[in-house]
GUPAVO-367058 format. One line per 10 residues: number of its first residue (from 0); for each residue x, y, z of C-alpha. Coordinates in Angstrom, 1 decimal, m for minus. Layout:
GUPAVO-367058
NUM	X:Y:Z  ...
END
This chain:
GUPAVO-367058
0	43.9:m18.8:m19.4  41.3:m16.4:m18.3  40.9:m13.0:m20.7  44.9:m11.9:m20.4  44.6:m9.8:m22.8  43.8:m7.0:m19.9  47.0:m7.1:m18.7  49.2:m7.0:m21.9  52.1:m9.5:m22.9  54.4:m8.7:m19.3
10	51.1:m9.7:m16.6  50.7:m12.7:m19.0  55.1:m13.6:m18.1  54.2:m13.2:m14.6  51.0:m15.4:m14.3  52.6:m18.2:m16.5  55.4:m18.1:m13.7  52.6:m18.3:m11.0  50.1:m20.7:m12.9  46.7:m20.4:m13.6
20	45.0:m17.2:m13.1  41.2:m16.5:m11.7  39.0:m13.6:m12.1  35.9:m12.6:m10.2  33.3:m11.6:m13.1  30.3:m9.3:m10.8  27.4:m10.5:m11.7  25.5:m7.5:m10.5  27.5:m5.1:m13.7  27.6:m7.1:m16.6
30	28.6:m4.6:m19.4  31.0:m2.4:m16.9  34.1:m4.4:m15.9  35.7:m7.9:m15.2  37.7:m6.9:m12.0  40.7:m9.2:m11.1  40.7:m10.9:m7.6  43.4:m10.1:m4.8  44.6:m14.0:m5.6  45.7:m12.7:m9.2
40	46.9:m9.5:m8.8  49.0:m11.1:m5.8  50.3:m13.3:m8.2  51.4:m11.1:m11.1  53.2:m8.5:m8.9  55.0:m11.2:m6.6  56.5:m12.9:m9.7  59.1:m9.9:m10.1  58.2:m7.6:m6.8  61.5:m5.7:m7.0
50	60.7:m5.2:m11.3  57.1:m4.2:m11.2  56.1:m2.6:m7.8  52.6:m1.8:m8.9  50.6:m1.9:m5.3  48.2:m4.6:m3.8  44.6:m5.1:m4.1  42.7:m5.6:m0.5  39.0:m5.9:m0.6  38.2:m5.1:m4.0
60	40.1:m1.6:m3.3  42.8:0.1:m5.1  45.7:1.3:m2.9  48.1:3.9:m3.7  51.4:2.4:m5.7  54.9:2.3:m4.4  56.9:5.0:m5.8  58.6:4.5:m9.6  56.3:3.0:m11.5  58.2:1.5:m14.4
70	56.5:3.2:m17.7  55.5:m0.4:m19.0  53.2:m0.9:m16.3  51.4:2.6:m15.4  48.5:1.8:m18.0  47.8:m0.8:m16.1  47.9:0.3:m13.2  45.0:3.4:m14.1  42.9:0.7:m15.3  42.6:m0.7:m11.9
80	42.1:2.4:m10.3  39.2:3.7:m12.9  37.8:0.0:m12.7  37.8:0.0:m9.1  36.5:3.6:m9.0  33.3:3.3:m10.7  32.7:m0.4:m9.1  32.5:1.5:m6.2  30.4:4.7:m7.3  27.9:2.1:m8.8
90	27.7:0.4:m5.8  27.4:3.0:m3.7  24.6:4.6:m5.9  22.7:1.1:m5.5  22.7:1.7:m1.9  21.8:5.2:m1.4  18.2:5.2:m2.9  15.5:4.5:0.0  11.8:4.5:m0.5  10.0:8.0:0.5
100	6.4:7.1:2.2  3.6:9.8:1.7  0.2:9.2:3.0  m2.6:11.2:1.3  m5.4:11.7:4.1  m5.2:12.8:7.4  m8.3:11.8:9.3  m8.0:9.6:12.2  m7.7:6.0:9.7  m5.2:8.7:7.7
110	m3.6:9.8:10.6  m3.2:6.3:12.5  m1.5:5.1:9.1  1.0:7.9:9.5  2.0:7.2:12.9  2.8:3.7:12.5  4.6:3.7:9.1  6.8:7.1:11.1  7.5:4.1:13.4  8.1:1.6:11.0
120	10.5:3.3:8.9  12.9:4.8:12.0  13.5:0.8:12.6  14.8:0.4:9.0  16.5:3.2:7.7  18.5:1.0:5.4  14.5:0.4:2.8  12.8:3.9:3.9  13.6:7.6:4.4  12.9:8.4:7.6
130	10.3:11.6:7.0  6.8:10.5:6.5  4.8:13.1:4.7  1.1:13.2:5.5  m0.9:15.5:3.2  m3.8:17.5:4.8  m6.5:19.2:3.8  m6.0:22.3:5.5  m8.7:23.7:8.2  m9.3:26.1:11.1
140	m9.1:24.2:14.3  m9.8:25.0:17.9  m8.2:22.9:20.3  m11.0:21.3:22.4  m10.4:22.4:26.0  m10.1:18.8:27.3  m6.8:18.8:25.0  m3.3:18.8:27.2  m2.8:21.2:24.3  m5.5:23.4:25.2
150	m4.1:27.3:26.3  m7.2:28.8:27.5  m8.0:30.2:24.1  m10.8:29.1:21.3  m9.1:30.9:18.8  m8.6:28.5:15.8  m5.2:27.3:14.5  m4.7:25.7:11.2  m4.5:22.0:11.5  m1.3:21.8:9.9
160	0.7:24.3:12.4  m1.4:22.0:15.3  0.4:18.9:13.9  3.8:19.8:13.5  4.4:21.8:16.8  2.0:19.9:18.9  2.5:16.3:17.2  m1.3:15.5:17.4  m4.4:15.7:15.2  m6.2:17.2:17.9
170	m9.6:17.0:15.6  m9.7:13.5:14.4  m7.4:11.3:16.7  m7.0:13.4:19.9  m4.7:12.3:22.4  m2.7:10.1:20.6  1.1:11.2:20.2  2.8:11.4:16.6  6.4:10.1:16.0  7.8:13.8:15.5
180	9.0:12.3:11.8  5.5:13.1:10.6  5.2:15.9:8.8  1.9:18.0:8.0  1.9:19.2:4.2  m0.8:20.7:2.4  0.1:21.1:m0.7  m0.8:17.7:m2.5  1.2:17.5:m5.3  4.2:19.1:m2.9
190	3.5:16.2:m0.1  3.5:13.4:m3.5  6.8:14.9:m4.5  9.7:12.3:m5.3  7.9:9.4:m3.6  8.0:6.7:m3.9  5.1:5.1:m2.2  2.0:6.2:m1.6  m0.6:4.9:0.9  m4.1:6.6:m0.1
200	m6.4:7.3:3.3  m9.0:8.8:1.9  m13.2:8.6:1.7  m13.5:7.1:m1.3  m15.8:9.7:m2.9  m12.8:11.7:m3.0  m10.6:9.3:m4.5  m11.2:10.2:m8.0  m10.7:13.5:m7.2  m7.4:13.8:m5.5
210	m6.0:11.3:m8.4  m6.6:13.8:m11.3  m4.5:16.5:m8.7  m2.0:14.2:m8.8  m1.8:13.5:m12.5  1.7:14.0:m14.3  3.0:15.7:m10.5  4.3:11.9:m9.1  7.2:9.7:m9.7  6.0:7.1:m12.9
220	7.7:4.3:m11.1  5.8:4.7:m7.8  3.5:2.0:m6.3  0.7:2.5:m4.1  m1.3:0.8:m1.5  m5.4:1.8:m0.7  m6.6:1.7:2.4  m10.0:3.4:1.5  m12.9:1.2:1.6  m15.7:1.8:m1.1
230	m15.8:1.0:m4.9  m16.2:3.1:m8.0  m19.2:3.6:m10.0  m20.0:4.9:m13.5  m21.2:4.8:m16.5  m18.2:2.3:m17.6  m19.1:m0.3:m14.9  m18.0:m0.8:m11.2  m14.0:m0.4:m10.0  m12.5:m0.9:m6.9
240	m10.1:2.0:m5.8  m7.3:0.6:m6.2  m8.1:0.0:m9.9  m9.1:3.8:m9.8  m5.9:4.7:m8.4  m3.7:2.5:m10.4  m5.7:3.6:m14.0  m5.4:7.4:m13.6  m2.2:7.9:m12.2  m0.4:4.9:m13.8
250	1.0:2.9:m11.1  0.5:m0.7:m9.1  m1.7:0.0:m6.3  m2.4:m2.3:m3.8  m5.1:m2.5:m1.2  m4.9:m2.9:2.8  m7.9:m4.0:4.6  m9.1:m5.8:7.8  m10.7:m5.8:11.3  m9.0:m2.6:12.0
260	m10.8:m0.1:14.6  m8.5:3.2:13.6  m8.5:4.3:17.3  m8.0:1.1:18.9  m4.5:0.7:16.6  m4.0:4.1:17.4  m3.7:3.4:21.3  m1.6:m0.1:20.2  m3.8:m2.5:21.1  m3.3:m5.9:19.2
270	m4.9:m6.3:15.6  m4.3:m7.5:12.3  m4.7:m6.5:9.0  m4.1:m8.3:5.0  m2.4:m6.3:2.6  m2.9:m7.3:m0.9  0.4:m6.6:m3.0  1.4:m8.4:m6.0  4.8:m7.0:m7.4  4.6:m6.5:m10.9
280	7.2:m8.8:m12.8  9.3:m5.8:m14.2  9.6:m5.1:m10.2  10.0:m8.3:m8.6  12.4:m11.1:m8.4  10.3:m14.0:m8.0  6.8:m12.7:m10.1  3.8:m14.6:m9.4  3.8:m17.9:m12.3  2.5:m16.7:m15.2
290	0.0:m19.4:m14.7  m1.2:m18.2:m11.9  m5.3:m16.6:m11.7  m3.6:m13.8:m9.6  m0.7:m13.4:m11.6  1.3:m10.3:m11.5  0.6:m8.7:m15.0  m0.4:m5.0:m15.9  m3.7:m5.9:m15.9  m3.9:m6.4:m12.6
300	m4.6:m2.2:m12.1  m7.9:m3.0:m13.7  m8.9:m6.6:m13.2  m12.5:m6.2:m12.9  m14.3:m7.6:m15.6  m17.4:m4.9:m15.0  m14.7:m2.6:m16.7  m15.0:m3.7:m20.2  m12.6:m1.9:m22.8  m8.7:m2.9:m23.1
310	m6.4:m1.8:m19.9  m4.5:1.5:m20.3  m2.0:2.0:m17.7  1.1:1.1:m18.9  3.7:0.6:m15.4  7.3:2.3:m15.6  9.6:m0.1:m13.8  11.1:0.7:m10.3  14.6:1.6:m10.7  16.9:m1.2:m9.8
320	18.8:1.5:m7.3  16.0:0.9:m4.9  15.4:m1.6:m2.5  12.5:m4.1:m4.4  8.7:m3.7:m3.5  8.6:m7.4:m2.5  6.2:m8.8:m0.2  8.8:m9.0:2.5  9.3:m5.8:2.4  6.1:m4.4:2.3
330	4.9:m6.2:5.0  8.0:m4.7:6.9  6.8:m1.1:6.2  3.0:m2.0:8.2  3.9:m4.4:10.5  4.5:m3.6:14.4  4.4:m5.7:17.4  0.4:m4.7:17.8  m0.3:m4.3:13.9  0.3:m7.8:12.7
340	m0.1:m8.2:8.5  m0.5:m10.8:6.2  0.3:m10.5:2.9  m1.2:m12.0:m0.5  m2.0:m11.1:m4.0  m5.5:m11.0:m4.3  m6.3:m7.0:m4.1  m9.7:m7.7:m5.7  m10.7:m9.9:m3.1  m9.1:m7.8:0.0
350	m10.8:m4.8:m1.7  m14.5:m5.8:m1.7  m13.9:m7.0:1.6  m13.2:m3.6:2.9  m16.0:m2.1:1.0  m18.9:m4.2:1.0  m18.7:m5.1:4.7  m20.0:m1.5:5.3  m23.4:m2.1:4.0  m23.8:m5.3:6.1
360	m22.8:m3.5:8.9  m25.3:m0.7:9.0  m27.9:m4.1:8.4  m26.5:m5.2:11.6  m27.0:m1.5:13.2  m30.6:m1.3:12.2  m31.2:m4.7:13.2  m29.7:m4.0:17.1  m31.0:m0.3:17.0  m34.0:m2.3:16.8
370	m33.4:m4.6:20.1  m33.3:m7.7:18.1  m30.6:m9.4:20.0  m27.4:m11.2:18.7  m29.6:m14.3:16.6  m30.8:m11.3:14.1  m27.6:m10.0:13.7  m26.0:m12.9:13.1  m28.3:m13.5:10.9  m28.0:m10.6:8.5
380	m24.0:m10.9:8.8  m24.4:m14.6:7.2  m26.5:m13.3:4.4  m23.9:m10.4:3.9  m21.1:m12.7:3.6  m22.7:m15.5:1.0  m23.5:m12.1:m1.0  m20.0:m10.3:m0.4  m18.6:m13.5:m1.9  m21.3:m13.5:m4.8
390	m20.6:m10.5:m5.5  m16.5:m10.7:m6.2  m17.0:m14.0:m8.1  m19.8:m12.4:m10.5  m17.9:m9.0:m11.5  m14.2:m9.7:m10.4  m14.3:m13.6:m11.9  m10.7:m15.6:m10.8  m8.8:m12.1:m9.6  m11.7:m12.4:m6.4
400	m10.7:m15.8:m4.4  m13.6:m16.8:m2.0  m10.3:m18.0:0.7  m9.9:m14.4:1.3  m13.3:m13.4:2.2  m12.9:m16.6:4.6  m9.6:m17.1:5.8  m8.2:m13.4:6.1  m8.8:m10.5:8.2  m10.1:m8.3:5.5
410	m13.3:m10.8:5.1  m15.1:m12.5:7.8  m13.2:m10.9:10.8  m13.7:m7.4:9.5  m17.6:m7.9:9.1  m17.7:m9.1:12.4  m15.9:m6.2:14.2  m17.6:m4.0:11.8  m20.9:m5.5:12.6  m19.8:m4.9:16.9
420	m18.2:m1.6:16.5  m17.8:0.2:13.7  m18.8:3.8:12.6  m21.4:2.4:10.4  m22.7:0.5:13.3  m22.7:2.3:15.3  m24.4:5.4:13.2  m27.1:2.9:12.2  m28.0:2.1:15.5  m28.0:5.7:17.0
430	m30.6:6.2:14.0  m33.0:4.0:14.8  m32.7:4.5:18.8  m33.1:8.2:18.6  m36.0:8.0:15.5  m33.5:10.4:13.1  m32.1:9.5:9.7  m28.8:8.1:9.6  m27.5:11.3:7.9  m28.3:13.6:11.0
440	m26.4:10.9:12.8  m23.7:11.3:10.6  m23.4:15.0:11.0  m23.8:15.1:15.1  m21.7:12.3:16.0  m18.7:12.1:13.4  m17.3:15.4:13.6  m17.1:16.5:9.8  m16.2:12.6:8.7  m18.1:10.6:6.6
450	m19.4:7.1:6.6  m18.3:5.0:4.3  m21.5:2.7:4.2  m24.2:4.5:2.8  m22.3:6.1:m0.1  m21.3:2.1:m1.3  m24.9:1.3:m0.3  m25.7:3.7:m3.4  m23.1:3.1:m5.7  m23.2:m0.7:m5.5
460	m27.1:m0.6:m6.0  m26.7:2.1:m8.9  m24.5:m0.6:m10.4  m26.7:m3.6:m9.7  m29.7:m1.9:m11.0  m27.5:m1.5:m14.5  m26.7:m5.5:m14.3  m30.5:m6.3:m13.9  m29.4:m8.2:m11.1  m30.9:m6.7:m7.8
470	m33.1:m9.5:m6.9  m29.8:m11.6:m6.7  m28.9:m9.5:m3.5  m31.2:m9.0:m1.2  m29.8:m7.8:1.9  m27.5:m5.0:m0.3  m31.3:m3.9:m2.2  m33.2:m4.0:1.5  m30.4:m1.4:3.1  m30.2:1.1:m0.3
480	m34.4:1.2:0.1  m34.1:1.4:3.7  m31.7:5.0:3.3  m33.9:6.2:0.5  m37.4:5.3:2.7  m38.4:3.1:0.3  m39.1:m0.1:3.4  m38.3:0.2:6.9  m35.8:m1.6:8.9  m38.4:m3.9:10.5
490	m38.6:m4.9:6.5  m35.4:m6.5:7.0  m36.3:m10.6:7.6  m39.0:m10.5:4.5  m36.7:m8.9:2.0  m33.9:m11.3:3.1  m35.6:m14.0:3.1  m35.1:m16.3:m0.2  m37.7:m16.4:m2.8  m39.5:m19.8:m3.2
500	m39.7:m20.8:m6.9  m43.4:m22.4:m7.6  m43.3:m25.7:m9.4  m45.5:m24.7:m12.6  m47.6:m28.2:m13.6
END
């Protein structure tokens, strides 16, 4: 009744003496074996147990056979023992592969990352391995005497050594323990090696840069996630840097983004973040609708339409031994009881976000450094937002949904705790209180980082000025005139303020 032809003419006897037999086809192996169940093997070797002693099946597992075999049945019993032999070593192998983490950057954003994906992954050891390797560019440190590390020398120590013996980047996120699974590597392509994912915590004028390093050195099936804030401009158009990412190394990247003060996550205080991942179909068992405007596709590495030219990454699918990239467990590898995360697809959207909220945010500096009080700033962070929005809808079409500038963390909350107390902020109000350019305020006051804000200031005006369009956003054109000298920040309400159309009679 049901494929006898496995067990030769004597197991068909016996079933017809026990009835109707039942097999147990996995699913899971099509083109390896049909394995019988206990019930049937029970059946065939208790129609004669005294003729054909063959053994038991328990739990899909072959036990040894009672002693003399009769010669007519020993063929069948090796197929039982093979079939349950590689059932298991296939199963086995589906289970063993777990998800290596890299994260590529180590300054404090970098370096918060790292300590709470180290957390993340000790608590699930069945998705992730449990070493998180953080890739650093390598320097001569001293350890500040304030440091509990401090030894009542100045002589510098390479920030590597500092991180794996003392478990702290004592330069740009002091006093702040690291899970001792974090490991300091800095060779790049060496700290890239065999994994699987790959969260990029980098400025993003070194994005470009670190990619073509890592050319042809990672895994083809790896995904990514960005957590650097800035887009990409050249002569081809505008990307954001996940698109960047995703188009030179060919992968999926992702992007993480939202009111997230590194230092304050750092020291666990409650925040919460929006992580744009859409699992490509090969990767995912229930794929976005094809329908969909944020369909999972492989355009979706280069969505932008300021990119023209046809899309050239071409994915490699994750291998099936791995656990899947789904949004479940994604969101599993970021979130913590103070780091909440929500997850959707739309990485355009959670990407400009995360960029474009820089340059309102030194508006709101210059507008505070000023003395203006909380009406101005308001005021500029309204304008920001309606242009933000403009913005993704003009050069990112359907992949840019105006819900996530307005509902998530990555849009409206992030301006606003960007726009209280952020680096950009911050630097832009030191600049106008102290009457020095917001360059020397970047150089005394951030300790060899960089702020993210002026460079997009630049790169999204360079690209405006291409479009023809930089009437069309005012309060991006007043801050790029402001950094070159071109108006001053008490310029700011006039150049914001909408241009009045003349009736012509």
């Amino acid at each position: 009744t049901c494929q006898l032809k496995l067990f030769g003419v004597a197991a068909s006897q016996a079933a017809e003496a026990r009835g109707p037999a039942v097999y147990r086809q996995y699913s899971r192996f099509p083109k390896v074996y049909k394995l019988a169940s206990t019930s049937l093997l029970r059946s065939l070797f208790a129609a004669k147990p005294t003729t054909h002693p063959a053994g038991y099946v328990r739990a899909h597992r072959c036990y040894p056979p009672r002693p003399r075999i009769p010669p007519t049945f020993l063929p069948y019993t090796n197929f039982f023992r093979t079939a349950n032999t590689t059932y298991r070593t296939m199963a086995s192998l589906s289970a063993q592969r777990k998800h290596k983490v890299t994260v590529v950057g180590s300054g404090n954003w970098g370096t918060t990352m790292a300590k709470l994906v180290a957390e993340t992954v000790k608590e699930n050891p069945s998705l992730f391995d449990e070493t998180i390797r953080m890739w650093v560019y390598e320097e001569e440190v001293a350890i500040p005497k304030d440091s509990r590390h401090y030894k009542g020398t100045d002589k510098p120590e390479k920030l590597s050594e500092i991180i794996n013996t003392k478990h702290e980047n004592v330069k740009y996120l002091p006093n702040i323990t690291l899970p001792s699974n974090v490991v300091a590597v800095t060779d790049l392509p060496e700290s890239c090696k065999d994994s699987t994912f790959l969260i990029f915590v980098l400025p993003h004028q070194f994005i470009a840069r670190t990619c073509k390093q890592l050319e042809g050195k990672i895994l083809p099936y790896a995904r990514a996630i960005c957590c650097t804030k800035g887009v990409d401009v050249s002569e081809k158009g505008i990307r954001l840097m996940s698109e960047t990412i995703g188009m030179t190394l060919n992968i999926y990247c992702g992007a993480l983004s939202g009111a997230n003060i590194a230092s304050e996550i750092a020291q666990e205080k409650y925040s919460e973040t929006t992580v744009a991942y859409d699992p490509p179909p090969m990767d995912s068992r229930n794929p976005t609708p094809s329908g969909s405007p944020n369909a999972s596709q492989v355009d979706l590495i280069n969505p932008s339409k300021a990119v023209p030219g046809p899309r050239s990454a071409h994915l490699t699918p994750l291998p099936v031994e791995y656990p899947p990239l789904s949004h479940e467990n994604v969101r599993t590898l970021f979130h913590r009881p103070y780091f909440h995360v929500r997850i959707v697809n739309d990485v355009a959207g959670v990407s400009l976000g995360g960029a474009l909220k820089n340059i309102i945010a030194l508006a709101a500096g210059f507008v505070d450094g000023l003395g203006w009080g909380d009406n101005a700033k308001a005021a500029v962070m309204r304008v920001g937002i309606l242009e933000m929005v403009k913005f993704g809808k003009a050069f990112f079409g359907e992949s840019s949904r105006t819900s996530t500038f307005t509902e998530e963390s990555c849009g409206v909350a992030d301006v606003i705790t960007s726009c209280s107390g952020g680096r950009n902020f911050r630097c832009a109000k030191m600049a106008i209180e102290r009457g020095k350019t917001i360059y020397e305020i970047e150089q005394s006051e951030l300790n060899g980082q960089k702020l993210q804000g002026t460079s997009t200031a630049y790169e999204v005006n360079e690209f405006l000025k291409s479009e023809g369009v930089e009437e069309e956003y005012p309060l991006f054109t007043a801050v790029y005139n402001i950094l070159e000298g071109n108006n001053k920040p008490e310029d700011i309400p006039r150049l914001i303020e909408p241009k009045v159309v003349k009736p012509k009679f």
